[in-house]
C-alpha positions as CSV (number, residue, x, y, z in Angstrom):
1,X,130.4,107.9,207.4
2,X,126.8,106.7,206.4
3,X,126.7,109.8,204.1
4,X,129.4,108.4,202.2
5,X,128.2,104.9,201.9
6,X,124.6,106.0,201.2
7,X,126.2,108.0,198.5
8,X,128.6,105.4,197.1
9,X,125.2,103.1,196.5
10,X,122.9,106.1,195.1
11,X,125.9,107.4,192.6
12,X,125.4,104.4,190.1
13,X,122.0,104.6,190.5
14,X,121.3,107.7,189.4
15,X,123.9,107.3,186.5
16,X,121.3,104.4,185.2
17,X,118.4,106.8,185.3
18,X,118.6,107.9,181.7
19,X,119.4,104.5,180.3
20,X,115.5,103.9,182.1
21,X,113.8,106.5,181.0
22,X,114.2,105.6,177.2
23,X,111.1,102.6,176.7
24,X,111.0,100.6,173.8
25,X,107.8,101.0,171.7
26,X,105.9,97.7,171.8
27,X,106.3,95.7,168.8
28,X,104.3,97.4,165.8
29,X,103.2,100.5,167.9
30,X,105.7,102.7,166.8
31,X,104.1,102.4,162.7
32,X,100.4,102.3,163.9
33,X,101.4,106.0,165.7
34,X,103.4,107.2,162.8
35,X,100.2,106.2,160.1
36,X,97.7,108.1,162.3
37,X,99.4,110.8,163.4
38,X,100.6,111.2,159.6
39,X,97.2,110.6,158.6
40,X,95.8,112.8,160.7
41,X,98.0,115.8,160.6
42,X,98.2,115.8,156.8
43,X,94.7,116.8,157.0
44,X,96.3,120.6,158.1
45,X,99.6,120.5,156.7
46,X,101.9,119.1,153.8
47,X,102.8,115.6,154.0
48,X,106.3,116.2,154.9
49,X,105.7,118.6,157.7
50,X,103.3,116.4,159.3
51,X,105.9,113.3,158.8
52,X,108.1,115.6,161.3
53,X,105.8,116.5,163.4
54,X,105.1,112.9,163.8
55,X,108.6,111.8,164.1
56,X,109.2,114.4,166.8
57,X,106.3,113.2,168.7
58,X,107.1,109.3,168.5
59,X,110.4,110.3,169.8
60,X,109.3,112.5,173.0
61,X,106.8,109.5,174.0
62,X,109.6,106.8,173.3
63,X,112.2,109.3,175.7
64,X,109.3,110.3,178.3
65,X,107.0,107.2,178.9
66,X,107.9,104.0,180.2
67,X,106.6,101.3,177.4
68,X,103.4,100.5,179.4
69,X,102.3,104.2,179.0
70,X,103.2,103.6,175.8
71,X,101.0,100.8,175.4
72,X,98.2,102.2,177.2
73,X,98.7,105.3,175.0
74,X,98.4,103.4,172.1
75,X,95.0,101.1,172.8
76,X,92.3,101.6,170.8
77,X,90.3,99.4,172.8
78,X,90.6,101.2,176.4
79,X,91.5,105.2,176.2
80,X,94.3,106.3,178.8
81,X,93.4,108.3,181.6
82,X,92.9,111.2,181.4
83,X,96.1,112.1,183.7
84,X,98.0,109.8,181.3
85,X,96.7,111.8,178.1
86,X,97.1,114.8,178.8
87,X,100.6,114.4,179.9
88,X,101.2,113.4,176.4
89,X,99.9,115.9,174.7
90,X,101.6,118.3,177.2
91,X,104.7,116.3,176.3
92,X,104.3,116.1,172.4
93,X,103.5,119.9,172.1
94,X,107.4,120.8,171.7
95,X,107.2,119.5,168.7
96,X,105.5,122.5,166.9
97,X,104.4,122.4,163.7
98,X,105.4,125.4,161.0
99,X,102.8,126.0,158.6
């Protein structure tokens, strides 16, 4: 019997999971990333390919960090740990780039 009440409460729960893990880049972020990743990856490739590249990675950050590890991400001032970092760039790699 406490099975089924412990699962009645976790069931919604869980169903709001995905509707947390999507953050909401912090206001301006989002088109400081996209001009320096652009920026930087136009450097190797064509304009347009590094504009998806780009894209791809804004979206992976925006569906795999919370908007504080967006934020701390993003901070020019104070780098992210190095835990933090490297889990982006593990993250971001999906997003390969075809020369």
């Amino acid at each position: 019997m406490r099975l089924i009440r412990l699962f009645a409460f976790a069931a919604p729960l869980a169903m709001l999971l995905p509707l947390s893990a999507h953050a909401a880049w912090p206001a301006g972020v989002k088109e400081q990333y996209m001009n320096d990743c652009t920026k930087a990856a136009s450097q190797s490739v064509n304009p347009t390919v590094a504009k998806q590249h780009c894209t791809c990675g804004a979206d992976v950050l925006e569906k795999k960090f919370t908007t504080q590890e967006i934020a701390q991400l993003m901070d020019k001032n104070t780098p992210p740990s190095g835990e933090l970092g490297q889990r982006a760039l593990k993250e971001i790699s999906v997003c390969r780039v075809q020369k």
